[in-house]
C-alpha positions in Angstrom: -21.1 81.6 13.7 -24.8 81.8 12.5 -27.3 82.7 14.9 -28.9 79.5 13.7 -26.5 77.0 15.1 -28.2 75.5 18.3 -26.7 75.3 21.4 -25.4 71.4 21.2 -24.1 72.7 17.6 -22.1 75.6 19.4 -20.8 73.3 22.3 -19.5 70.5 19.8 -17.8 73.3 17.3 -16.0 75.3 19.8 -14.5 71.6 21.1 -13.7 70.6 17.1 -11.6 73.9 17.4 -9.1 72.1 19.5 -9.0 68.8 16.9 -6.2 67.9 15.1 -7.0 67.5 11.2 -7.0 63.3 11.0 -9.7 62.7 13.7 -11.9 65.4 12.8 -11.7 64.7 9.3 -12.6 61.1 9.8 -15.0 62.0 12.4 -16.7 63.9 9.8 -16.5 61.3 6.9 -18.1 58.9 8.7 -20.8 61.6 10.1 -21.4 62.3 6.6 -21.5 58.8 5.2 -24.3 58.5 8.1 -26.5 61.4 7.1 -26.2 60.4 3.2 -26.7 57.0 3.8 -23.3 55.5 2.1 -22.3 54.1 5.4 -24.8 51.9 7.7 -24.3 52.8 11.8 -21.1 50.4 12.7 -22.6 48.5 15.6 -18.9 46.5 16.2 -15.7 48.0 16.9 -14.1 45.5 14.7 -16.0 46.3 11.7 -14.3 50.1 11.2 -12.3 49.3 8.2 -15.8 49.2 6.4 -16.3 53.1 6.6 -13.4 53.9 5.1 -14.1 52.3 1.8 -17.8 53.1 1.9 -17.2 57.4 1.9 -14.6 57.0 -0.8 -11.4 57.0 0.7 -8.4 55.0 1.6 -6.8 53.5 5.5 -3.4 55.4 5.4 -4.4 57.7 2.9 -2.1 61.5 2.9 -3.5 65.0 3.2 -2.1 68.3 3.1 -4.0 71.4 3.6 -2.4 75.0 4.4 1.4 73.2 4.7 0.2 70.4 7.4 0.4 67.3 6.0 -1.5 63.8 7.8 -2.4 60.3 7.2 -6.0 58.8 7.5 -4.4 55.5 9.5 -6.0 52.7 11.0 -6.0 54.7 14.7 -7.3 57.8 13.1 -10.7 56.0 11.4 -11.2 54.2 14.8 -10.8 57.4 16.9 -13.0 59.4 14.1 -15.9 56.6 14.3 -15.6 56.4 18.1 -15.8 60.1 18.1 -19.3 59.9 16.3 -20.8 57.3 18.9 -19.2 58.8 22.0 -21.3 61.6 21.5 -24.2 59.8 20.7 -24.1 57.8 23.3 -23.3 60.9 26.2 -19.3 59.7 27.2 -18.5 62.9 28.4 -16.2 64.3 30.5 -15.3 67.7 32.2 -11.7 68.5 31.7 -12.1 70.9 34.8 -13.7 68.8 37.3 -13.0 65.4 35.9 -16.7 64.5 36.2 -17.8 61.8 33.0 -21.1 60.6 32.1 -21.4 57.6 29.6 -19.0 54.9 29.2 -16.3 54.1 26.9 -15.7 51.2 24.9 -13.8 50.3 21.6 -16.6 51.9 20.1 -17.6 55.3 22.4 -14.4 57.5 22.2 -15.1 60.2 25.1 -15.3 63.9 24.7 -13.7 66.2 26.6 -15.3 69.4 27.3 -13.9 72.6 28.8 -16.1 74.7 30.5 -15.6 77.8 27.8 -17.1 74.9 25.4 -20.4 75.4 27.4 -20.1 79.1 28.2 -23.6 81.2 27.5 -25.4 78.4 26.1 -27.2 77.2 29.3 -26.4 73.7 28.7 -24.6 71.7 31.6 -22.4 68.5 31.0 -25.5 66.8 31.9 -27.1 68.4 28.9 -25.0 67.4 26.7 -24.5 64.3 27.3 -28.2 63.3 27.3 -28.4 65.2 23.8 -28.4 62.1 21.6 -29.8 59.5 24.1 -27.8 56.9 21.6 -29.0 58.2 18.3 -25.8 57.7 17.0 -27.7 59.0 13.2 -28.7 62.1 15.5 -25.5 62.9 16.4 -23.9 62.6 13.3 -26.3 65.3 11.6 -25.4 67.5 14.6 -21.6 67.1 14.2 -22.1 67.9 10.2 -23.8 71.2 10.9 -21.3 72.0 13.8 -18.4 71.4 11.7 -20.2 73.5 9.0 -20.9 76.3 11.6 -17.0 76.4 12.8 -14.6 79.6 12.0 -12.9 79.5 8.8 -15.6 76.6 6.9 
């Protein structure tokens, strides 16, 4: 990884590396759709199926890549969205200790970090979750670069 990535960028690509394709892909349509301004924040759980549409693509939709093949379904979008405004909005929890900051909804989909996500980057959960302080726009720039800045992208 570049030497530019900062240490919020680090934390959230080491914890993409454990993703499966669907959410991260949708996690990152809807990041991107943010940051380009084809989507608008969703501010209703409900209102999901709008993203979809809005970055070009289709609920259900197939993809292969490398012999894997997935579908974009309904839970997929609404775990990829929720993805986006968990981290903006700090619901995360420590897979070690079980400790969680933030609180999840139908919209904040919690992260779950090991503690090798934060190695050497002197950020604590704490840290982290505060990051965004509910800039949901913020962290969607941040998950863009950090999905830029992961191995093999």
């Amino acid at each position: 990884m570049s030497s530019s990535v900062t240490s919020v960028e680090l934390v959230i690509a080491r914890q993409l590396n454990t993703w499966l394709a669907a959410p991260l892909q949708t996690a990152l349509l809807y990041a991107e759709g943010l940051a380009n301004g084809a989507v608008a924040v969703i501010t209703d759980a409900n209102d999901w199926r709008r993203v979809p549409a809005a970055v070009g693509h289709a609920v259900d939709e197939e993809h292969e890549e490398s012999g894997f093949r997935w579908v974009l379904n309904a839970e997929e979008w609404q775990i990829g969205i929720g993805s986006i405004h968990g981290l903006a909005h700090g619901v995360i929890e420590s897979v070690e200790t079980g400790t969680r900051y933030g609180v999840e909804t139908d919209l904040h989909v919690p992260w779950y970090i090991y503690p090798e996500d934060l190695e050497d980057t002197g950020l604590t959960l704490e840290d982290l979750a505060k990051a965004f302080d509910g800039n949901v726009l913020a962290a969607a720039s941040t998950f863009v670069r950090a999905c830029a800045a992961m191995p093999g992208r």
